[in-house]
PyMOL CGO cylinders between C-alpha atoms (Angstrom):
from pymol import cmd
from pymol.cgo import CYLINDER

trace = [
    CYLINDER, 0.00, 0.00, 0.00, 1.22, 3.53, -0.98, 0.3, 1, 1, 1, 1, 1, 1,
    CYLINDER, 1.22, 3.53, -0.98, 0.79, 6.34, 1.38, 0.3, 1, 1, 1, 1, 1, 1,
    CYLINDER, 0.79, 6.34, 1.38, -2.18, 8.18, -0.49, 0.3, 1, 1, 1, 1, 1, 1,
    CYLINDER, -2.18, 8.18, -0.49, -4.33, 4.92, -0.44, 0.3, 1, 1, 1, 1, 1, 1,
    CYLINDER, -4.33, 4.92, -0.44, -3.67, 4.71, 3.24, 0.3, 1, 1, 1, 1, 1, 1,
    CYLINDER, -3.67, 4.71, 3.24, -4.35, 8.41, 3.50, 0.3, 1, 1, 1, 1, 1, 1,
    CYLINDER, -4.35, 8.41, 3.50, -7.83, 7.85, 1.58, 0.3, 1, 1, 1, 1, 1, 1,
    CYLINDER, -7.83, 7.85, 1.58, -8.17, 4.58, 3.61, 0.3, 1, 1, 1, 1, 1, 1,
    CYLINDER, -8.17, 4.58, 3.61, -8.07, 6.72, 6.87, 0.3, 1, 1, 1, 1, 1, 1,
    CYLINDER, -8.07, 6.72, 6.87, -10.31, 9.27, 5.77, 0.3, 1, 1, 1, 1, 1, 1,
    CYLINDER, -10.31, 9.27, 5.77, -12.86, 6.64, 4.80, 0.3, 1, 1, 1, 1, 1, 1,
    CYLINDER, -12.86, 6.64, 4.80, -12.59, 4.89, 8.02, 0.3, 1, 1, 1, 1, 1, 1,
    CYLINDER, -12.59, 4.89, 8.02, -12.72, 8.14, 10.55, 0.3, 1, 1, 1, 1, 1, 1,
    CYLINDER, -12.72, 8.14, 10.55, -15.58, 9.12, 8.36, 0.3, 1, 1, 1, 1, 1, 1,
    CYLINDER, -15.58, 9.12, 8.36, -17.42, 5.42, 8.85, 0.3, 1, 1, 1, 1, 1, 1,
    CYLINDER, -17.42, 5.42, 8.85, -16.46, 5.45, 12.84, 0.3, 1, 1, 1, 1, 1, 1,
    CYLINDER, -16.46, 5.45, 12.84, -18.21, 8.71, 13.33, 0.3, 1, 1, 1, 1, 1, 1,
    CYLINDER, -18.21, 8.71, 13.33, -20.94, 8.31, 11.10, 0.3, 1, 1, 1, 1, 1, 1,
    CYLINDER, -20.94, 8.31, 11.10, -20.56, 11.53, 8.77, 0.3, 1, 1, 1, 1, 1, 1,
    CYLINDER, -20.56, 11.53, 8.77, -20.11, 11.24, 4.95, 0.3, 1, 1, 1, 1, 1, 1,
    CYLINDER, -20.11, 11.24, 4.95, -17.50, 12.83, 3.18, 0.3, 1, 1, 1, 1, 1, 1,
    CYLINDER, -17.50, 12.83, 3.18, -19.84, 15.79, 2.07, 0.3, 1, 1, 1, 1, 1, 1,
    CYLINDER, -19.84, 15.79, 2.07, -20.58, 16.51, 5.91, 0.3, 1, 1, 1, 1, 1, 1,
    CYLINDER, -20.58, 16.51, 5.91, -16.35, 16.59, 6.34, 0.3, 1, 1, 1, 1, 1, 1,
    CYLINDER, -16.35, 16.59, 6.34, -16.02, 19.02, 4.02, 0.3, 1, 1, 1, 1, 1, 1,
    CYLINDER, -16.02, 19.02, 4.02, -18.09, 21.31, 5.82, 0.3, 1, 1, 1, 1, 1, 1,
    CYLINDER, -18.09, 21.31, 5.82, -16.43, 20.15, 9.30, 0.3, 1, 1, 1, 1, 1, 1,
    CYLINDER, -16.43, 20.15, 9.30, -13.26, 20.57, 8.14, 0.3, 1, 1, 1, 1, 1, 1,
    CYLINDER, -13.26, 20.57, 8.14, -13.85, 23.74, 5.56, 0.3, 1, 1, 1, 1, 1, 1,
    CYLINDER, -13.85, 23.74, 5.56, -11.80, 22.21, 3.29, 0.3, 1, 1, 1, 1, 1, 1,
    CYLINDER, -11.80, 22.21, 3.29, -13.33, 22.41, -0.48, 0.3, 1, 1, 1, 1, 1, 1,
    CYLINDER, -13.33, 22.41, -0.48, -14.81, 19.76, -1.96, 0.3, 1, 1, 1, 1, 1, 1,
    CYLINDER, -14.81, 19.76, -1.96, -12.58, 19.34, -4.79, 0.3, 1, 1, 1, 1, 1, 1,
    CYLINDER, -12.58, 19.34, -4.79, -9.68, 18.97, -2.70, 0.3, 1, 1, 1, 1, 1, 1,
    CYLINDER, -9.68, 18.97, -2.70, -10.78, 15.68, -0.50, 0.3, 1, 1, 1, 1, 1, 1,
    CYLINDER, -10.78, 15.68, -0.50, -12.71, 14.36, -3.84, 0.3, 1, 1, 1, 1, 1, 1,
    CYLINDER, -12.71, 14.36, -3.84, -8.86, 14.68, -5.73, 0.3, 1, 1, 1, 1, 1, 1,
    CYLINDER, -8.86, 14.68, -5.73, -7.85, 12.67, -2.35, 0.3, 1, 1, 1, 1, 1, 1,
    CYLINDER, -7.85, 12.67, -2.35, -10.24, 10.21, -2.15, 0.3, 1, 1, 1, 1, 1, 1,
    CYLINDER, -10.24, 10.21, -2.15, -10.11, 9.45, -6.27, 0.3, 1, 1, 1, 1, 1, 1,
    CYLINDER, -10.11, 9.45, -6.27, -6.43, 9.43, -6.83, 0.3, 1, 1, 1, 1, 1, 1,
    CYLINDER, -6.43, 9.43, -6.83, -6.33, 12.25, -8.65, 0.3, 1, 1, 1, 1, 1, 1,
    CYLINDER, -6.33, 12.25, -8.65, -3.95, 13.84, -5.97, 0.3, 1, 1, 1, 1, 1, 1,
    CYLINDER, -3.95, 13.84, -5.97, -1.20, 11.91, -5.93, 0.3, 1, 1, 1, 1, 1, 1,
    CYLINDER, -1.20, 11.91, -5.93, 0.70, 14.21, -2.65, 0.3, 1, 1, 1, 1, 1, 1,
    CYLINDER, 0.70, 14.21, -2.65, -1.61, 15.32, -0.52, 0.3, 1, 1, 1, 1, 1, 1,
    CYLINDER, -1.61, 15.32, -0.52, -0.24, 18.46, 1.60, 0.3, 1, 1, 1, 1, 1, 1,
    CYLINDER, -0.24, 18.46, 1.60, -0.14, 18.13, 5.20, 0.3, 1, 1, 1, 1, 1, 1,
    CYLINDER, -0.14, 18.13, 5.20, -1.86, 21.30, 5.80, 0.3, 1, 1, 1, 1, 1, 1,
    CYLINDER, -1.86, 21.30, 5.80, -4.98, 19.50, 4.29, 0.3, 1, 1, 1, 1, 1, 1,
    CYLINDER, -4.98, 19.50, 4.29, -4.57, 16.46, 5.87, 0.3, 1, 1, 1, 1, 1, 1,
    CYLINDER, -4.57, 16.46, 5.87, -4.32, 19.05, 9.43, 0.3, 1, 1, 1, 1, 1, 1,
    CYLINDER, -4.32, 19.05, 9.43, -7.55, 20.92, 8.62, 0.3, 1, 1, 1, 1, 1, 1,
    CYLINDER, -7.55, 20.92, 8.62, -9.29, 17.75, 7.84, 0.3, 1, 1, 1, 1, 1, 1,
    CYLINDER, -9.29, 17.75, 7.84, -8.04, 16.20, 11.39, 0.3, 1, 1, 1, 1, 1, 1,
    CYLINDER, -8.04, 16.20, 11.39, -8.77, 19.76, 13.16, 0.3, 1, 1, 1, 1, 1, 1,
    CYLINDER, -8.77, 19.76, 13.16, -12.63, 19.18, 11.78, 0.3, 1, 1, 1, 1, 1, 1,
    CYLINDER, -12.63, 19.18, 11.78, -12.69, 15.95, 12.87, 0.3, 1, 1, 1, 1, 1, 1,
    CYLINDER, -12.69, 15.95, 12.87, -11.21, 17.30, 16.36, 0.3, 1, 1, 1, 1, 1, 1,
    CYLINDER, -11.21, 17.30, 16.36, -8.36, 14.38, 16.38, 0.3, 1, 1, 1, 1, 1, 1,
    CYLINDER, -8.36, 14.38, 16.38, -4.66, 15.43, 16.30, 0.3, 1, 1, 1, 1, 1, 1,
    CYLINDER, -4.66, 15.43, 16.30, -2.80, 14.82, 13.29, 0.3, 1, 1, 1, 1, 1, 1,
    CYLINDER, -2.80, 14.82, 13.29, -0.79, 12.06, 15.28, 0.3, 1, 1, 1, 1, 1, 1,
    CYLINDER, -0.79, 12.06, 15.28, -4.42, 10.17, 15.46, 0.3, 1, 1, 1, 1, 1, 1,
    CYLINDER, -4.42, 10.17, 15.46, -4.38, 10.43, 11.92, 0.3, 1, 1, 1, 1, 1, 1,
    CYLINDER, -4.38, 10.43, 11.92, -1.19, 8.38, 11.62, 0.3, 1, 1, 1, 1, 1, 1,
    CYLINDER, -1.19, 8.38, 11.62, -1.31, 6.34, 14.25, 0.3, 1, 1, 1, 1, 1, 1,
    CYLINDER, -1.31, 6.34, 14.25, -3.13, 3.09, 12.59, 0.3, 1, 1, 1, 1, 1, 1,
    CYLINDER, -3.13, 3.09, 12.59, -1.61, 0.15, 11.56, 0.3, 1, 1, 1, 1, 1, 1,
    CYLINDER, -1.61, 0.15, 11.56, -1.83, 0.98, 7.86, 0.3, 1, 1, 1, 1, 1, 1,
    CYLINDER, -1.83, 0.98, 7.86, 0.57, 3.63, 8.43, 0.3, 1, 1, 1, 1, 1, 1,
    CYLINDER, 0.57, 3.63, 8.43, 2.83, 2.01, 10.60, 0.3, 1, 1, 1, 1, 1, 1,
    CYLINDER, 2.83, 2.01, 10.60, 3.38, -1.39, 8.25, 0.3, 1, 1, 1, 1, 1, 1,
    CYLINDER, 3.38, -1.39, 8.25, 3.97, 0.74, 4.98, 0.3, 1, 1, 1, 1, 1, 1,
    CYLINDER, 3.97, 0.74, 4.98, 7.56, 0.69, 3.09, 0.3, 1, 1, 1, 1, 1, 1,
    CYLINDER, 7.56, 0.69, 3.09, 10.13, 3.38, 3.59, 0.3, 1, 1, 1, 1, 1, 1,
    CYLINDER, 10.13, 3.38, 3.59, 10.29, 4.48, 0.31, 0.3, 1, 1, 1, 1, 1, 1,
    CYLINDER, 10.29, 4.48, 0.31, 13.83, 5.77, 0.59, 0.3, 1, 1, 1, 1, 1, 1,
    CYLINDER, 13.83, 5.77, 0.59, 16.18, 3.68, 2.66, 0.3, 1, 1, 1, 1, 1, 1,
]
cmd.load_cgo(trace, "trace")
């Protein structure tokens, strides 16, 4: 797994575990809509950390509860 599908992974599953959809963290978050949709469909391939931060600070979790999953802790260095 690549970091963007685990970043699009953990957006889905905070979403699912609070029981919002993705239009309702948009607002939570005031992110634009276009931005998560480019997330969640690939079409960004490095999300910025700043939007990955507003998206946490709307879903009032730090950004180290972002990362802390297993997903993020099993992927690949990808520079060693």
């Amino acid at each position: 797994m690549q970091i963007l599908e685990a970043v699009k992974k953990r957006i889905l599953e905070l979403c699912e575990e609070r029981e919002i959809t993705v239009n309702h963290l948009y607002d939570l978050s005031g992110m634009p809509a276009s931005t998560v949709k480019s997330i969640l469909n690939g079409k960004s391939r490095d999300p910025q950390i700043s939007t990955i931060v507003k998206l946490c600070d709307g879903l009032d979790i730090t950004i180290a509860d972002f990362f802390n999953t297993e997903t993020f802790r099993s992927l690949e260095q990808e520079i060693k």
